[in-house]
N, C-alpha and C positions, 0 to 999 in steps of 0.2 A: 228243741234244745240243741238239736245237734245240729238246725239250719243258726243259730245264733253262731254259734261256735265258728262253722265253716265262714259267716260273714264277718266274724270279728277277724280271723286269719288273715282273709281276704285284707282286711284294711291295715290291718299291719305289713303284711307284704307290699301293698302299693304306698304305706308310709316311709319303708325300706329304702324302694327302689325308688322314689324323689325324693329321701336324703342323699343318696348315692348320687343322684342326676345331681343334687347340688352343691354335694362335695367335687364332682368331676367339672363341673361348667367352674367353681372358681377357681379351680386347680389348673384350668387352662387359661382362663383370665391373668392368672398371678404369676405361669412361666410366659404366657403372649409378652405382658406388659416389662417381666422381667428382662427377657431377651430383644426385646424392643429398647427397650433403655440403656442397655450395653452397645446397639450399631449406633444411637444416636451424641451426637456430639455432645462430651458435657460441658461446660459453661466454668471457661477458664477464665482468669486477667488476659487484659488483648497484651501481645508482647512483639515487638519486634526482630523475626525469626531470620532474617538476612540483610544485611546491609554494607553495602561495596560503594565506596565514592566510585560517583560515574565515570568521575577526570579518570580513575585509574583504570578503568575497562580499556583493556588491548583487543578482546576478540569478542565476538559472541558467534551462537550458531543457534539455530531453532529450527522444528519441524513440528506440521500442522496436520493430524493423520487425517483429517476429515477433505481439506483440499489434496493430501498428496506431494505435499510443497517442503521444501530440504534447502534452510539458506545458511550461508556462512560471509563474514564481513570481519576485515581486521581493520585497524587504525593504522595507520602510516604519516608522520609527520601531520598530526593530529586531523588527517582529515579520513574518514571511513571508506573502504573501497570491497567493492564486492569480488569475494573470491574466486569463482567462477571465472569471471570477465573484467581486468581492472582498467577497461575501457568505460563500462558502464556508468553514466553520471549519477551521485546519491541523492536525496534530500537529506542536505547532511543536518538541516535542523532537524529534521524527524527522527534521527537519533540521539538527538539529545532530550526530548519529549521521552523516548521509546525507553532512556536510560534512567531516569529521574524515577520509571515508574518500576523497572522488574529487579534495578537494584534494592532497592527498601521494598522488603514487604512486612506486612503486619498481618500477626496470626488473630483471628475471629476467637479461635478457641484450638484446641488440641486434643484428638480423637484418644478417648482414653481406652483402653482397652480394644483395638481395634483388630477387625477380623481380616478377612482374606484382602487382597491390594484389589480383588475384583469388586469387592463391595463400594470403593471409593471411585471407580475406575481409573487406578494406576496400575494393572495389568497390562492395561494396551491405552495407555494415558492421549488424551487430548492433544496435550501439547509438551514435548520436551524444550529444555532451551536450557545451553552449557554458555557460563560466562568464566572469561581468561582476564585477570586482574595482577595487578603489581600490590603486594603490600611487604611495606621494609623491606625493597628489595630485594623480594622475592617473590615468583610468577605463584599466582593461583591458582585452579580451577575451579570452580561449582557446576555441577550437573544437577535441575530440577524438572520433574515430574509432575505436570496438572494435569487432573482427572477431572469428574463429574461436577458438573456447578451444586452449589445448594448454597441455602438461604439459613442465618441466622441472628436472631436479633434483628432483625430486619434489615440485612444488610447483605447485599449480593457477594458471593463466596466459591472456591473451588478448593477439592481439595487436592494436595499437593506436599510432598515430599521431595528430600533429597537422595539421590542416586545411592550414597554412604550413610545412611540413616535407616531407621526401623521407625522413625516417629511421622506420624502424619498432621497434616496441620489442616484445618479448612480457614486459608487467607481470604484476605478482598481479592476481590478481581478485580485490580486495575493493568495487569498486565494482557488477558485473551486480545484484545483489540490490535494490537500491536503484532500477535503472533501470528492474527489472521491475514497481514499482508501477505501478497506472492510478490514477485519478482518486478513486475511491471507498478508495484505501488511504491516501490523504495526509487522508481525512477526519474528522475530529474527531468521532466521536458520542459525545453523553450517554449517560449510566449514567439508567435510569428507576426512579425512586423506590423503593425497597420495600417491599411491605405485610406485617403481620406477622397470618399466619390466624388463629394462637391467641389473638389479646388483642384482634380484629375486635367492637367493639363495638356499631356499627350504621352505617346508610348510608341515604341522600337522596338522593331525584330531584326536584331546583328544577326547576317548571317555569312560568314567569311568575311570578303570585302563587300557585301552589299547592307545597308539600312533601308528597310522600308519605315517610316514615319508615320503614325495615325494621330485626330487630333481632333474628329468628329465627337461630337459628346454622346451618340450612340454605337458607337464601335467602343468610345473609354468604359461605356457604364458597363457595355457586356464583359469586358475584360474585369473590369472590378467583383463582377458578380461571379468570374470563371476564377479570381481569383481566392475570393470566399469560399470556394469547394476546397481549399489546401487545409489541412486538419494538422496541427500538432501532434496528434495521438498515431497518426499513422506517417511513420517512417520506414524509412529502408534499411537505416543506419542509424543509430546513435553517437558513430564518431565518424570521422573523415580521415583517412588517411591513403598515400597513393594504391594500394591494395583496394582499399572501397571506390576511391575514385574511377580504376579500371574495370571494376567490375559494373559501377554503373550506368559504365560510360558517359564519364563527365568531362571535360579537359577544355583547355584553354580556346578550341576550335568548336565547342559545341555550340549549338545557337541560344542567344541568347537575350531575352525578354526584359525592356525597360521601361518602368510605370513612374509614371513622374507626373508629383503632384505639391501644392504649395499648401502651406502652416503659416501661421502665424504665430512669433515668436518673441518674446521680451530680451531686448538688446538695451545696452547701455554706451554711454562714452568709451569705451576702452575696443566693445567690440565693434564699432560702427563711427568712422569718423565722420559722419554727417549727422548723427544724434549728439546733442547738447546734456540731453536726460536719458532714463530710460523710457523707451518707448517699442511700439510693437510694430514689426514691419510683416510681411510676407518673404519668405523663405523660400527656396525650391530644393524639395527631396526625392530623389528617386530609390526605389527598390529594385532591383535586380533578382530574374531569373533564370539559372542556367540552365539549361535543359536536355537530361539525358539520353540513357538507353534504354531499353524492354527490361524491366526487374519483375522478381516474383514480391505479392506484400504478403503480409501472414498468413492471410487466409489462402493464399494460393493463385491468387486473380494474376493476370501482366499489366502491370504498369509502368509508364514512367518514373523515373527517377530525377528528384531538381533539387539543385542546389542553391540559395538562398543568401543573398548577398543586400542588407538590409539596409535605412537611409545613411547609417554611419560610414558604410561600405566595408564594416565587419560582415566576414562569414559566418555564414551560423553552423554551428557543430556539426546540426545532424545532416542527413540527406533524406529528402521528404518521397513520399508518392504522389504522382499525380496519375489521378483517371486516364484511360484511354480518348474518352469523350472529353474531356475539357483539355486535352493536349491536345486533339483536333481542332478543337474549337476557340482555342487562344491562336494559332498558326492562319485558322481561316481568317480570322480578323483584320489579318495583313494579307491576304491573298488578293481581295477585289482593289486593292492602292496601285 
């Protein structure tokens, strides 16, 4: 009787403690899922939470924490100039792409009840970017805050606030792409001249009063191929003026490299008094090389410095590098004449 007794207690105390274990497991299920539902966005109308006509953007500035990168750019007689350096050339379409997308944004949804600025990551946000606007005559600012990407409704998202504001938004991201440029992507490079190998019909090296002339087709093809080593991306300068010119030792007395070579070219009666029609003749173009002094390039290497005088007998902006090895090797080509 008394082993009954003890066995029925028995099952009552372990009927206790797993109702307790089951009161406790959904007790933690119901605040997990509770407080999971308050960090997560709820599911608003999409709204349009900024909108500035691009025309009227005077400035912008942005910074990128993850590159390290700090730019700023105003407009001046509608053309965009970087503040820094307003030598530097823009892509000045690429701010009108850049414009079209971080004036308009549209909000995914609007963080209701939102907890710390760390939970979004706008404590120490991705990306800031302040834009300076005219409306009615009067200058604006806006200062925004992108933090953390996320995803909703199936739509790629970041979330994002204003500098003046407690409210946070998870927009589209059509704007990161834009923020992620540095310096050298907003830059403007030339396209450098092209030489044409097959119609290469001789080349000059002016140097003072003396012309050495070449005109062997294996002396032209190596200069053509020395002169495919000159890279667009690698300059000295992005602008020219007598300050850059002395420094990299360029001037009317330098020596100076002439590639000349024929096109064929559609001419009519007007430009050609010996055509009746339009018809195509053979042309002669040359390119010019002038050729500097020992510059440093980015990385630090010594190279020459040339300056670039193309069939038009426009100069070109920038001031280029050239190798040590192919400035020997363009000079030797007229040594054995």
């Amino acid at each position: 009787m008394k082993e009954m007794k003890k066995s029925t207690k028995r099952a009552w105390t372990l009927l206790i403690l797993c109702l307790c274990l089951i009161v406790l497991g959904g007790g933690y299920l119901f605040l997990r899922n509770f407080f999971a539902k308050d960090t997560q966005p709820e599911e608003t109308e999409t709204q349009t939470v900024f909108n500035v006509p691009s025309a009227s953007v005077t400035a912008l500035s942005y910074t990128n924490q993850e590159k390290d990168v700090s730019l700023s750019f105003h407009k001046e007689n509608d053309e965009w100039i970087y503040d820094a350096d307003a030598h530097m050339p823009l892509k000045q379409s690429q701010f009108t792409s850049m414009l079209s997308q971080i004036t308009v944004l549209s909000s995914l949804t609007e963080v209701q009840n939102p907890l710390s600025l760390e939970e979004y990551g706008l404590d120490a946000p991705a990306y800031t970017y302040t834009v300076q606007y005219s409306e009615n005559g009067t200058d604006q600012t806006r200062a925004l805050l992108l933090g953390d990407a996320n995803t909703f409704g199936g739509n790629e998202g970041r979330y994002m606030k204003f500098t003046d504001s407690d409210t946070i938004y998870l927009i589209k991201d059509t704007v990161s792409e834009y923020l992620d440029n540095d310096k050298d992507d907003w830059l403007d490079t030339e396209v450098l001249p092209g030489l044409n190998q097959s119609t290469m019909q001789s080349a000059e090296l002016v140097r003072g009063e003396q012309t050495v002339r070449v005109t062997d087709s294996e002396t032209l093809n190596t200069l053509y191929t020395l002169y495919q080593n000159l890279d667009e991306n690698n300059y000295y300068s992005y602008y020219t003026d007598d300050a850059v010119l002395q420094a990299a030792g360029i001037s009317d007395a330098s020596d100076l490299i002439k590639l000349t070579y024929t096109q064929q070219v559609a001419v009519n009666a007007e430009e050609n008094a010996t055509a009746t029609t339009t018809q195509t003749i053979d042309k002669t173009f040359t390119i010019q090389l002038r050729l500097g002094g020992e510059v440093k390039d980015t990385a630090g290497g010594t190279v020459r410095a040339v300056q670039i005088i193309d069939a038009s007998e426009d100069t070109l902006s920038f001031i280029y590098c050239m190798d040590q090895n192919t400035y020997q090797q363009m000079l030797s080509c007229f040594a054995a004449t």
